[in-house]
C-alpha positions in Angstrom: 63.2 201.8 -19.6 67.2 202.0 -19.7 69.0 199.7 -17.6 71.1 201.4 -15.1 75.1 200.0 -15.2 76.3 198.4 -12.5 77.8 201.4 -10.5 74.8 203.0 -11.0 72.6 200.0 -9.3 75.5 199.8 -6.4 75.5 203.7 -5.7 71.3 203.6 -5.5 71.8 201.4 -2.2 73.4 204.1 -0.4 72.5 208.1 0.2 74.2 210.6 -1.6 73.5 213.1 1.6 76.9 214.5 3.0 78.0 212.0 6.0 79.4 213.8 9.1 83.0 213.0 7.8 82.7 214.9 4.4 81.4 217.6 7.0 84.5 217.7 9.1 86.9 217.2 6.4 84.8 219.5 3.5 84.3 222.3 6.4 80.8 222.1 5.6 79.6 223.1 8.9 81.1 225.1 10.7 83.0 224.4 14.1 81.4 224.7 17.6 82.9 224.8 20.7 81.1 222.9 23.6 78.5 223.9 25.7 80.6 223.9 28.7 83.2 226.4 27.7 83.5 229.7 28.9 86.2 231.1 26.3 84.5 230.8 22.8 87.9 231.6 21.6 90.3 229.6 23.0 93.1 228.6 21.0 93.6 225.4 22.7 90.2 223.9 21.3 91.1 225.4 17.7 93.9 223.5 18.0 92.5 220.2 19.0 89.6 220.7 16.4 92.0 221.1 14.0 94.1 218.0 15.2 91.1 216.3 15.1 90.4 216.6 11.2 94.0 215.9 10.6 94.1 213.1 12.1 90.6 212.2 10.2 92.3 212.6 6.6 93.2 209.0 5.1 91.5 207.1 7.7 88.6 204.3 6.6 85.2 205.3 7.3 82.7 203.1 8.6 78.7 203.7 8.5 77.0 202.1 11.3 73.4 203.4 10.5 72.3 200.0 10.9 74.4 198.9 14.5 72.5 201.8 15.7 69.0 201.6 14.2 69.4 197.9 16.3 70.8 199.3 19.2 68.5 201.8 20.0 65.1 200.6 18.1 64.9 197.2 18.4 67.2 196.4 21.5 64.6 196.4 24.4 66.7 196.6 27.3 66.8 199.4 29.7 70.3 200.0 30.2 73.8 198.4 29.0 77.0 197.5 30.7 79.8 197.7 28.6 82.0 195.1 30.6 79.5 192.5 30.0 76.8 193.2 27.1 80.0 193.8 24.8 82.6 191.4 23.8 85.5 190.6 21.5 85.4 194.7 20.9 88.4 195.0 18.5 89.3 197.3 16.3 89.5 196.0 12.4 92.5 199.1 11.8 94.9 200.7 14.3 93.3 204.0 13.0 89.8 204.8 11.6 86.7 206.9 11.7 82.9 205.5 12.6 79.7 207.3 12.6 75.9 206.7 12.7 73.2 209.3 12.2 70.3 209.1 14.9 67.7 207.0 14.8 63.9 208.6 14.8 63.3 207.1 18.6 64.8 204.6 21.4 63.0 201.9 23.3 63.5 201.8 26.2 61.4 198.7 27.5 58.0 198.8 26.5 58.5 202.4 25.8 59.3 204.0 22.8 60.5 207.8 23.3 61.4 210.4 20.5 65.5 210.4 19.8 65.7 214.5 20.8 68.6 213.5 23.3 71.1 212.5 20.8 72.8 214.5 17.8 72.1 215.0 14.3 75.2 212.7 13.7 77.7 211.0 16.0 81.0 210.1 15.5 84.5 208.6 16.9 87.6 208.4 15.2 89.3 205.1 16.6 92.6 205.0 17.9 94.2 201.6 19.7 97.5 202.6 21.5 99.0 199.0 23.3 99.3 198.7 27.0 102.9 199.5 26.9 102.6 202.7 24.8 99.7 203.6 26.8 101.3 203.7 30.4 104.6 206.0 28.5 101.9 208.3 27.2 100.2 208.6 31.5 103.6 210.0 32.5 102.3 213.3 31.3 99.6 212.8 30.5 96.7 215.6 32.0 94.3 213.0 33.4 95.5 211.6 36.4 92.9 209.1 36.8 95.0 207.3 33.5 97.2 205.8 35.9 94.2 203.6 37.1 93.8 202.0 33.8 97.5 201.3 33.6 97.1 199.7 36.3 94.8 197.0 35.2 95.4 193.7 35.9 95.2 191.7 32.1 95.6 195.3 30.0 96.7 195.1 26.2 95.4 197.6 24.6 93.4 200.8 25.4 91.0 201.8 22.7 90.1 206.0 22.4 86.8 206.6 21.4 87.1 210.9 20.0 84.1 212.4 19.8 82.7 214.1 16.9 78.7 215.4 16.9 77.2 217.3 13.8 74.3 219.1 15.6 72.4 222.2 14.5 74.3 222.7 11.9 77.6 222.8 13.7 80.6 220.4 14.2 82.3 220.2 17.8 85.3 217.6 17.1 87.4 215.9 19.8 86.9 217.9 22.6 85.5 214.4 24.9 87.9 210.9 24.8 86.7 208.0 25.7 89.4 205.7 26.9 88.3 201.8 27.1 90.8 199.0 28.7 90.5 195.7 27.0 92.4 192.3 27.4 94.4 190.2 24.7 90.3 189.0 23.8 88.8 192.6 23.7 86.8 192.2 26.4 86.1 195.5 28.6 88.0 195.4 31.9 86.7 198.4 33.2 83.8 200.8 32.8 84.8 202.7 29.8 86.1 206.8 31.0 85.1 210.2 29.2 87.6 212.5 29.9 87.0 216.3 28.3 89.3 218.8 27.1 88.6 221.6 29.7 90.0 224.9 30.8 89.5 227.1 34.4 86.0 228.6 34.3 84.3 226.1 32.4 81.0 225.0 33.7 81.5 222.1 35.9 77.9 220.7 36.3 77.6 221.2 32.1 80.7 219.0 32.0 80.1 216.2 34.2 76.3 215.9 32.2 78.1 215.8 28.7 80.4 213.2 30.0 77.4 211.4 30.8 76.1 211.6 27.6 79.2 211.2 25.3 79.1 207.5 27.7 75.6 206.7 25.9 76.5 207.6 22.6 79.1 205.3 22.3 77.3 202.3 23.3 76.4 201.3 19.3 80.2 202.0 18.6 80.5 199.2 21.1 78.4 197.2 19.8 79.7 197.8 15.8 83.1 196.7 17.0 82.3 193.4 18.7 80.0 192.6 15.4 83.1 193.8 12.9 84.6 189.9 14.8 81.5 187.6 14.2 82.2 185.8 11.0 79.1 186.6 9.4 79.5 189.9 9.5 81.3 192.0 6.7 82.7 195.5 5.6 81.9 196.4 2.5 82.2 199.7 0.8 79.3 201.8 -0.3 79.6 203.0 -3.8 78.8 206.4 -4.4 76.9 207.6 -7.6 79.3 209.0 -10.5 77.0 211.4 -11.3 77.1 212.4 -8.1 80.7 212.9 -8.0 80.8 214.6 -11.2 78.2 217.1 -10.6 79.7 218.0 -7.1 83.5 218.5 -8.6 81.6 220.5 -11.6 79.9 222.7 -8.3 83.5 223.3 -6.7 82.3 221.1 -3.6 84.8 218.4 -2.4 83.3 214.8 -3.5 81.7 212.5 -1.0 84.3 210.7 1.0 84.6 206.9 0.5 83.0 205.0 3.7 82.4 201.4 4.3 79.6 199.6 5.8 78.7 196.8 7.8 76.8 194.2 6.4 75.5 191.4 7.9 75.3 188.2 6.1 71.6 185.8 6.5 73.5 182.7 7.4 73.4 183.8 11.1 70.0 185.1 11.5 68.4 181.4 10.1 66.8 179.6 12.5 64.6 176.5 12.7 61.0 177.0 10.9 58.0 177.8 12.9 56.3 175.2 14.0 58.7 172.4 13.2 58.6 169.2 15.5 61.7 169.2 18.2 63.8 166.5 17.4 64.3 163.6 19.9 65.6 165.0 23.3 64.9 168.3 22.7 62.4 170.4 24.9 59.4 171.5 23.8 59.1 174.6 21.4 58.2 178.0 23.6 55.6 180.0 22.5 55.7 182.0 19.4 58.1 185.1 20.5 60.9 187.6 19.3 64.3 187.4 19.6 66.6 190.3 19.8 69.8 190.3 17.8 72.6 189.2 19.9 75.8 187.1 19.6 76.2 183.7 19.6 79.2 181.0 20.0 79.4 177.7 17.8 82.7 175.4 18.8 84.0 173.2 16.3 82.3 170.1 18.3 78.8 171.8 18.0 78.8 173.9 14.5 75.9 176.3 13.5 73.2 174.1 11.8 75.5 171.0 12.6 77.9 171.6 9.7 81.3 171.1 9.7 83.5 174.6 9.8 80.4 176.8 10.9 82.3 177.4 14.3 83.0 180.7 15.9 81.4 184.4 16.6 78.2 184.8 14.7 75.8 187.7 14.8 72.3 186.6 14.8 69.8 189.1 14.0 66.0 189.7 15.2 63.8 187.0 14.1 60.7 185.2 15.4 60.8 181.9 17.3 58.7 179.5 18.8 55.4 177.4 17.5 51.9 179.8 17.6 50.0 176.2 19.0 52.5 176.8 22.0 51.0 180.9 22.2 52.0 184.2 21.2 54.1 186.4 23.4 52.9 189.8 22.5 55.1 192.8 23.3 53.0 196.3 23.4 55.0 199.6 22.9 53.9 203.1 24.1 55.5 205.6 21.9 55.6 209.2 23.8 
């Protein structure tokens, strides 16, 4: 068998499937306007779909397949506050674009339900605007309820979150913000706002449940920007196939748009072996259990696995804890 080149091993790691951005950007689907709007042919939303991919051209991409496959499949909680399940959430560029494709369910508990409820693909492109921009830009801008974010005691940057599905084999682009206030540290000072681009006759009950759901769908962009700060945690590019490429510019289609993705290195997800004896004033080892990804804090005075410059933000990733001669915490799962 011939050994495949380098580029060729690199590019078999990732899909060669169109991501939403080489959607928006190659017009491969066509746009959509929102299920709350009356006009279908307003020129105000053809403008901001089209000042949406604009704005989209020369931006990084990030890929957060993964954040998401955590966040909704293996996370078991049964609801999320942004102010306090999500910290440190700051932006790696002043700019970019991030998008996940749906997982195939969500648990929920000890319930595991089929992902119908979110979109084919979801994405935001990322925009931080300082606190001082921020309160120029409220002085016209069409959302009164801005000025309560201004307001915020601590604000130093504001972080918009525009929405971009790929559902049914449409695109609607930027037609929902999502503003979120954050302090000097990136933490969340207030419950994150979607605010919709909306004209008179648009169904007001259809808005207010989009806005609902647009809230939901950018919980694992929350989550992928507080992990983009752990130290263990990288972004790396995906390498597409040459071939690929080749055969796609020889097809008159525009090639597969350059994306990174977030990796997340073992050194955080290590923990002590099953079973091992506790060391001298240590407590007892709990029974044998999971534990769900989350973040973790190591000062300088108490390092990850006691060595020196192991300090900071680490991501540590599902694992198994505990000794079996302790028990075994089992966690059933009813999938509907």
């Amino acid at each position: 068998m011939a050994k495949l080149s380098k580029s060729k091993r690199e590019a078999a790691r990732f899909p060669t499937a169109p991501r939403l951005v080489d959607s928006i950007l190659g017009k491969l689907r066509p746009d959509q306007v929102p299920p709350w709007c009356r006009d279908t042919g307003s020129a105000k939303r053809k403008a901001v779909a089209d000042g949406y991919r604009e704005s989209l051209r020369g931006c990084p991409v990030v890929v957060a397949d993964n954040v998401a496959h955590h966040l909704y499949m293996e996370d078991d909680r049964d609801s999320f506050d942004p102010m306090t399940d999500f910290t440190e959430v700051i932006p790696p560029w002043p700019r970019f674009f991030l998008e996940y494709r749906k997982p195939p369910a969500i648990r929920t508990g000890k319930v595991v339900v089929p992902s119908d409820g979110i979109p084919d693909d979801v994405g935001f492109l990322v925009e931080t605007t300082s606190a001082a921009k921020f309160r120029d830009y409220i002085e016209t801008s069409p959302f009164p309820a801005c000025g309560t974010l201004a307001a915020l005691p601590g604000l130093d940057r504001v972080i918009c979150l525009s929405l971009a599905i790929g559902v049914h084999g449409v695109n609607v682009l930027g037609m929902i913000d999502i503003l979120v206030p954050t302090d000097r540290l990136g933490r969340i000072l207030a419950d994150p706002t979607p605010y919709i681009v909306q004209e008179a006759g648009d169904d007001r009950e259809m808005i207010e449940g989009c806005a609902s759901t647009a809230w939901s769908l950018a919980l694992p962009a929350y989550l992928a920007l507080m992990m983009m700060n752990c130290k263990n945690v990288r972004i790396v590019e995906a390498r597409h196939d040459p071939d690929e490429q080749r055969r796609r510019k020889n097809a008159d289609k525009p090639p597969l748009c350059r994306y990174q993705v977030i990796r997340i290195d073992p050194a955080g997800s290590k923990v002590r072996a099953e079973g091992e004896a506790p060391k001298a004033g240590e407590p007892l080892p709990k029974a044998f259990h999971v534990v769900r990804g989350h973040l973790a804090t190591y000062t300088p005075e108490r390092p990850l696995f006691g060595r020196t410059g192991l300090h900071g933000k680490f991501w540590v990733t599902s694992h198994t804890r505990g000794a079996k001669d302790r028990g075994v915490v089992v966690s059933d799962y009813e999938v509907r």
